[in-house]
C-alpha positions in Angstrom: -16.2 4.6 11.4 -15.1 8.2 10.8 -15.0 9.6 7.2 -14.3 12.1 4.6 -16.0 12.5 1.3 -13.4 13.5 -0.6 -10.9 11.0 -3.0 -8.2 11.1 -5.4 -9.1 8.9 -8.7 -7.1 6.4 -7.1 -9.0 5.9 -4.4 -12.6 6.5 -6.2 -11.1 3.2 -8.2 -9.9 1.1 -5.6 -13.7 1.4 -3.9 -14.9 0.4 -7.0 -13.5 -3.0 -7.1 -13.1 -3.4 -3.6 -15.7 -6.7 -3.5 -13.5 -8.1 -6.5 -10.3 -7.2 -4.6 -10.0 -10.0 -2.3 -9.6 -12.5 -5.9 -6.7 -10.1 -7.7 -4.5 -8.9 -4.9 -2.3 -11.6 -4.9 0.8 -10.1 -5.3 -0.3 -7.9 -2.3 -1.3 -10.8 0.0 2.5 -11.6 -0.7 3.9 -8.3 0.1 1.8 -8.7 3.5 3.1 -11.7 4.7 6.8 -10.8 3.7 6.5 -7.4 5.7 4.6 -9.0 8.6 7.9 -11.7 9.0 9.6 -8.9 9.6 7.7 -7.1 12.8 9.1 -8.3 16.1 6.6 -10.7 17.4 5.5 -9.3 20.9 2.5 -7.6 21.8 2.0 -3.9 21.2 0.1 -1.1 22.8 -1.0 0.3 19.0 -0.9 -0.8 15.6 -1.6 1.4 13.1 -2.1 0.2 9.2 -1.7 2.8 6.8 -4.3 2.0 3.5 -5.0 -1.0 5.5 -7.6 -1.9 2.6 -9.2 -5.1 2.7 -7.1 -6.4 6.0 -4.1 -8.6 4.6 -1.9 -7.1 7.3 -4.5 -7.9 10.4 -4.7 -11.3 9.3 -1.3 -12.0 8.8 -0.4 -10.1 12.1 -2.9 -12.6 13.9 -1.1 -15.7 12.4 2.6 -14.7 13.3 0.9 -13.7 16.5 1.5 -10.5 17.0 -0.8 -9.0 19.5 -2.0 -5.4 20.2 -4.4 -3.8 22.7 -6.0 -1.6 19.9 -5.5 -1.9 15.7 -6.3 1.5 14.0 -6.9 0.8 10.5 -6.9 3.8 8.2 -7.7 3.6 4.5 -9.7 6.4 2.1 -12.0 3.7 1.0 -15.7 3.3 3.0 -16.2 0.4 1.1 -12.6 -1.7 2.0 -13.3 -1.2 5.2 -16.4 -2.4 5.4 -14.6 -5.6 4.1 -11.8 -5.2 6.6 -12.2 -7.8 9.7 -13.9 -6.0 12.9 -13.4 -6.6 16.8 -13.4 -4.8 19.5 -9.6 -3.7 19.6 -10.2 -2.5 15.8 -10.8 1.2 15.2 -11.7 2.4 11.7 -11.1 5.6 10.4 -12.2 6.3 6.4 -9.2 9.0 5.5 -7.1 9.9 3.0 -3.6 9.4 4.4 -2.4 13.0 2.3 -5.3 14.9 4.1 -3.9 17.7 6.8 -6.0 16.0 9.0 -5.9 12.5 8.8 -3.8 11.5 12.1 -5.0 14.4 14.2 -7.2 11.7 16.1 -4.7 9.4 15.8 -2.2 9.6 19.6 1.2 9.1 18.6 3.7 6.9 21.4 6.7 5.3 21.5 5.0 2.1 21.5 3.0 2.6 18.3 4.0 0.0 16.0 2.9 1.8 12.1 2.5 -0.9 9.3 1.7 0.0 5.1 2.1 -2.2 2.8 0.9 -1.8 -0.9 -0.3 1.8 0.0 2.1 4.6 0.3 3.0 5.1 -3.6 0.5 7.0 -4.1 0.9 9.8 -1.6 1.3 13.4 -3.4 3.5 14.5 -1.0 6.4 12.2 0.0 8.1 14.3 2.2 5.3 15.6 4.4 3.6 11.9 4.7 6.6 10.5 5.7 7.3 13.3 8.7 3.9 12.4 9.7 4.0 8.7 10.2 7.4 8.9 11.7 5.8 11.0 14.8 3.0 8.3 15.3 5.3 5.9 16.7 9.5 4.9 17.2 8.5 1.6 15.0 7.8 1.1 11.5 7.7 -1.5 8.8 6.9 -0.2 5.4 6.1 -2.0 1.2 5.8 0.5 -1.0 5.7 -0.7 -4.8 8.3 1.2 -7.0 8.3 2.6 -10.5 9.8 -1.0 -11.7 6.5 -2.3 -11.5 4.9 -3.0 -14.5 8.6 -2.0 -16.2 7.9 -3.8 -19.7 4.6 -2.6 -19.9 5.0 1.0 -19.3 8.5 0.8 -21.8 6.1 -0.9 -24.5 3.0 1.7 -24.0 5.9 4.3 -24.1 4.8 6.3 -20.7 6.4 6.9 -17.7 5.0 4.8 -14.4 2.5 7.1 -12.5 4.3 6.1 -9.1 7.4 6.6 -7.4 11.5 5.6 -8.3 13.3 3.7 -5.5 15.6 6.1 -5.3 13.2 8.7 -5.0 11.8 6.6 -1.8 15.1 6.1 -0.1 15.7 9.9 -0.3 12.7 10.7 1.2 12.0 8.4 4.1 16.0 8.6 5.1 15.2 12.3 6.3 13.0 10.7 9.0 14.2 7.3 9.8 17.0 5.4 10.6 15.9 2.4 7.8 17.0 -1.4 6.5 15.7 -1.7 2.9 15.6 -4.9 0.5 14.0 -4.4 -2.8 12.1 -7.8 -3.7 10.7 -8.5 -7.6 7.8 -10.3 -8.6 6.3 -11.8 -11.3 2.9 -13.0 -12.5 2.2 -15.0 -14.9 -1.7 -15.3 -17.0 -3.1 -17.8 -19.4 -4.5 -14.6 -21.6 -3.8 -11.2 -21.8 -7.7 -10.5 -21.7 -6.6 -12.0 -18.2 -3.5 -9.5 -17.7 -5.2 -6.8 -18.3 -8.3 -7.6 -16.2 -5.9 -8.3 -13.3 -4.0 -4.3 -14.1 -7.8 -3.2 -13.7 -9.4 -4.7 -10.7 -5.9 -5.6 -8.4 -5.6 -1.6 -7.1 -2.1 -1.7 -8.4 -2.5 0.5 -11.3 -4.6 2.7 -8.9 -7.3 3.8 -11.5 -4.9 6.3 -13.2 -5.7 5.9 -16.6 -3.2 6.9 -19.3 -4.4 4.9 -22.4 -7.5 5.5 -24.7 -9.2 1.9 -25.5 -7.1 1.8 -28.7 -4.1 2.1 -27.3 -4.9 -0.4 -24.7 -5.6 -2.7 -27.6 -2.7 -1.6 -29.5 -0.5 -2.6 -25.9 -2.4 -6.1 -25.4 -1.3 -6.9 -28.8 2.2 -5.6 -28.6 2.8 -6.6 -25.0 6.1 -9.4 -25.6 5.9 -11.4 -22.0 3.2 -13.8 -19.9 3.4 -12.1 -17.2 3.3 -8.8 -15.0 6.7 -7.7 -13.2 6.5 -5.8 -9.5 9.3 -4.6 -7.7 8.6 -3.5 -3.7 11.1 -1.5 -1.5 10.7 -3.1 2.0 11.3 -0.8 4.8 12.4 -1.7 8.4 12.4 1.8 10.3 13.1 3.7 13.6 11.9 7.1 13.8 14.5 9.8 14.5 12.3 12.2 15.1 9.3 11.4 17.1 9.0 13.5 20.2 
């Protein structure tokens, strides 16, 4: 498995949960089987999965049986990876998807088929990530969460969601693909908001950026008016208009 040491606070907080992350991703093992229903089922030369964390998309590929001769599986995190299923077709590589270098070992074709789901919101630079995956390979299918996750919550703590807009996701990835999108909304629902909040912690989705001092977390438990959590995912069915 090849590495880097560097990570973003994001990713330093997704490896720090990443034994607990398998019992809070739920919303993410959703996302995964929606996006994989999507992918033409025949078999490919490569797969690549972009933030692949703990493997929802592998195993969700291998039920709709879709097969590959080799699965890359890219994520910043050593320690999802060592979660992540292994075989003999799978290659790991521990990278930051922003890094200049993270796909220079990675051979692009026109029969790479390049999956993310639950990842790609937290790039720092949009633009350039998107040019890079669209030169891997003609096919992509894409969930990014939006800034309409977690809508009430960020409206109630009175800050602005640390992740993208949809729009600003359409505006990008258009430069490089010719695309399909369907924006899907989610809820979940908890018994507690000790619960809630647990969940916002360990799940990956807030991605370790912390805004609030322990007060105002208290203050927002308290204040907080629903039951539940809201997501909203862009899904992303792409052809690259640019790869060579």
């Amino acid at each position: 498995m090849k590495h880097e040491k560097s990570k973003t606070n994001s990713m330093k907080e997704f490896s720090r949960f990443a034994y607990a992350y398998n019992r809070y991703n739920t919303i993410q093992k959703q996302v995964a089987q929606t996006l994989v229903k999507r992918v033409v089922p025949r078999a490919y030369d490569t797969i690549i999965d972009i933030g692949c964390g703990s493997g929802a998309l592998y195993y969700q590929l291998q039920k709709e049986h879709v097969s590959m001769k080799s699965f890359i599986a890219l994520d910043s995190s050593e320690e999802m990876l060592k979660i992540h299923p292994e075989s003999t077709k799978i290659i790991k590589y521990c990278k930051n998807f922003d890094a200049d270098d993270a796909f220079e070992a990675i051979p692009s074709s026109l029969d790479t088929l390049v999956l993310s789901a639950s990842a790609l919101q937290w790039s720092q630079d949009l633009d350039k990530l998107f040019y890079e995956l669209s030169q891997l390979g003609q096919s992509a299918y894409f969930a990014i969460f939006t800034a309409n996750t977690f809508k009430t919550l960020h409206e109630t703590a009175k800050i602005k969601s640390p992740i993208y807009t949809v729009e600003t996701l359409q505006n990008t990835i258009v430069k490089y693909y010719e695309t399909k999108f369907e924006l899907k909304q989610y809820r979940l629902y908890f018994d507690t908001k000790k619960e809630m909040f647990a969940y916002i912690k360990k799940s990956g989705v807030s991605g370790g950026k912390r805004q609030l001092g322990y007060l105002q977390i208290k203050r927002l438990m308290e204040n907080y008016p629903l039951d539940y959590l809201e997501f909203e995912v862009l899904f992303v069915s792409a052809t690259s208009s640019v790869i060579k």
